[in-house]
C-alpha positions in Angstrom: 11.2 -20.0 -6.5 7.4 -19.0 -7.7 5.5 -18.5 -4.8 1.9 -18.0 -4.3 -0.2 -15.2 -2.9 -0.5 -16.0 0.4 3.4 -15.6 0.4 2.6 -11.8 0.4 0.3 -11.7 2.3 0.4 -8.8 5.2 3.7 -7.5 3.4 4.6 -5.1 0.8 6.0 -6.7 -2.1 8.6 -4.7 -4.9 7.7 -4.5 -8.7 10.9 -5.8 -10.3 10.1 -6.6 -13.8 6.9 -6.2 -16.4 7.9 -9.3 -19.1 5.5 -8.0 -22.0 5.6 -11.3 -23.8 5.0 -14.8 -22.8 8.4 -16.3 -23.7 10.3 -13.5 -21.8 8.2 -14.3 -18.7 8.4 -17.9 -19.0 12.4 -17.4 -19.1 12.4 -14.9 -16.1 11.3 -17.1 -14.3 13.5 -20.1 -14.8 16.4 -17.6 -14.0 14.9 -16.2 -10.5 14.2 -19.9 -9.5 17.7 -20.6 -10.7 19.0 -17.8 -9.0 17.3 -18.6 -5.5 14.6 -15.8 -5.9 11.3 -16.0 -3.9 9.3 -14.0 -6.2 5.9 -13.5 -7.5 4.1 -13.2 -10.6 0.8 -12.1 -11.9 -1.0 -11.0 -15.3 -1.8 -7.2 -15.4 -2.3 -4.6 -17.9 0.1 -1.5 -18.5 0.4 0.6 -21.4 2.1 0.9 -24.2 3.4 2.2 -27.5 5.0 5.4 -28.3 2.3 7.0 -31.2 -0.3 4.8 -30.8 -0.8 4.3 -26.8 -2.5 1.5 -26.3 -3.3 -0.8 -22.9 -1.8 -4.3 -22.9 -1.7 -7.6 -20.8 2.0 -8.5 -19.0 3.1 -10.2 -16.5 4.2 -8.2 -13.5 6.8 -10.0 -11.0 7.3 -9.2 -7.5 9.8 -9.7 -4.4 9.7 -9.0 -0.8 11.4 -5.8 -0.1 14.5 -7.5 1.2 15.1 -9.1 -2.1 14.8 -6.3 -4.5 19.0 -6.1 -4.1 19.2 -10.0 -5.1 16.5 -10.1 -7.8 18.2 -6.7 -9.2 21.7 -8.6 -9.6 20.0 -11.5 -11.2 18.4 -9.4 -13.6 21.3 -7.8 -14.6 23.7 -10.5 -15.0 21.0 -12.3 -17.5 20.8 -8.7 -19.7 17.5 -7.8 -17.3 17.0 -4.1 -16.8 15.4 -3.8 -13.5 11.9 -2.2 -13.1 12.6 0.9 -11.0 10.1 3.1 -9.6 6.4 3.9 -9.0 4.2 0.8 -10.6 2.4 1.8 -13.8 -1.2 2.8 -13.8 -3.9 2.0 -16.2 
């Protein structure tokens, strides 16, 4: 389920997932909620492109660290790869 900031608050959440366009977000997160996911979400900028690098606007979803396992499964079953790793830097 969508949770709000204060959910993470004093904690440490997990990049999971960087949806880069609206519908893709919007699906993610019918499928945590469906799959019993407290996560988080929030618009931030990354970048992209392979010639022409360019920064862009996505929406960045998090868990608490003891559902990065959980949220990883659900992404996976749904054809979700995972973000894994250091979060991006503009």
């Amino acid at each position: 389920m969508k949770q709000d900031a204060a959910y993470f608050e004093g904690k440490e959440p997990v990049l999971i997932y960087i949806a880069k366009k609206l519908k893709d977000a919007l699906r993610l997160e019918d499928i945590l909620t469906a799959g019993n996911i407290d996560f988080g979400v929030e618009a931030d900028e990354y970048r992209g492109g392979v010639i022409f690098r360019s920064v862009r606007a996505g929406a960045f979803f998090y868990v608490l660290p003891e559902h990065v396992e959980a949220a990883h499964e659900v992404l996976r079953r749904n054809n979700y790869t995972p973000f894994v790793g250091e979060a991006p830097t503009v």
